[in-house]
C-alpha positions in Angstrom: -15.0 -21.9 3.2 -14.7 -21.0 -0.7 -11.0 -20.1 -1.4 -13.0 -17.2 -3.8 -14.1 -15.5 -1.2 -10.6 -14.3 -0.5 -9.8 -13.1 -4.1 -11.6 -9.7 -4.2 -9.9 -8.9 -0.7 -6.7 -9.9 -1.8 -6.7 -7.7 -5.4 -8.0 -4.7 -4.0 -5.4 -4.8 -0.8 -2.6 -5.4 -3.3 -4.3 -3.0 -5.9 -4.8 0.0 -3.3 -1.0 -1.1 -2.2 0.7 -0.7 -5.3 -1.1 2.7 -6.3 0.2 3.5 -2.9 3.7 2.3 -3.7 3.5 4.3 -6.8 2.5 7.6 -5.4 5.1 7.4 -3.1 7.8 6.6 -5.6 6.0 9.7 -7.3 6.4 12.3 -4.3 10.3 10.6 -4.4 11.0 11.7 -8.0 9.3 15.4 -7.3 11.4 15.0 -4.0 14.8 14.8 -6.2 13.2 17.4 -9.0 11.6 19.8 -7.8 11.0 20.2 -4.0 14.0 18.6 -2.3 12.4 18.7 0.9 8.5 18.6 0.8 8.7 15.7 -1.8 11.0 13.4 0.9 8.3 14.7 3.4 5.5 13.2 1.6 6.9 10.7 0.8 7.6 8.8 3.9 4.1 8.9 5.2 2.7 7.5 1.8 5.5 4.7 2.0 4.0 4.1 5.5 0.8 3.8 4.8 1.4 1.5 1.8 3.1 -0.5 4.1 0.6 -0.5 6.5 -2.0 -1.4 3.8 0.1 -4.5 2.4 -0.3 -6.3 6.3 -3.8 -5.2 6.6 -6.2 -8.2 7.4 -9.5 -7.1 5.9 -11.5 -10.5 7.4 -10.9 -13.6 9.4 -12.0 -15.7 7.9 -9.2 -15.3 4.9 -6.4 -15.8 7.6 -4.5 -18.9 7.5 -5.0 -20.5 11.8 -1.7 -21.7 12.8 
């Protein structure tokens, strides 16, 4: 298997991650602004769910076998 294959995967998991990461950090800010409450509220699922994208495996065949 072509170690490119992988690449595409990799970007857009770290890509949709990080924009994640960002929106959460985001809700954060607004949390300490603006909306004490609903921001921190937002928040946490958006951190969850960035986390949860960051150890998603997208295909098997990119895994390392161990």
């Amino acid at each position: 298997m072509k170690a490119t294959e992988c690449v595409p995967q990799k970007i857009s998991k770290l890509m949709l991650g990080s924009l994640m990461l960002i929106a959460a950090l985001g809700l954060i800010i607004i949390g300490i602004t603006l909306l004490p409450v609903f921001g921190f509220m937002l928040a946490v699922p958006v951190i969850a769910l960035a986390i949860y994208i960051f150890k998603l495996h997208l295909n098997e065949k990119c895994e390392i076998d161990i």
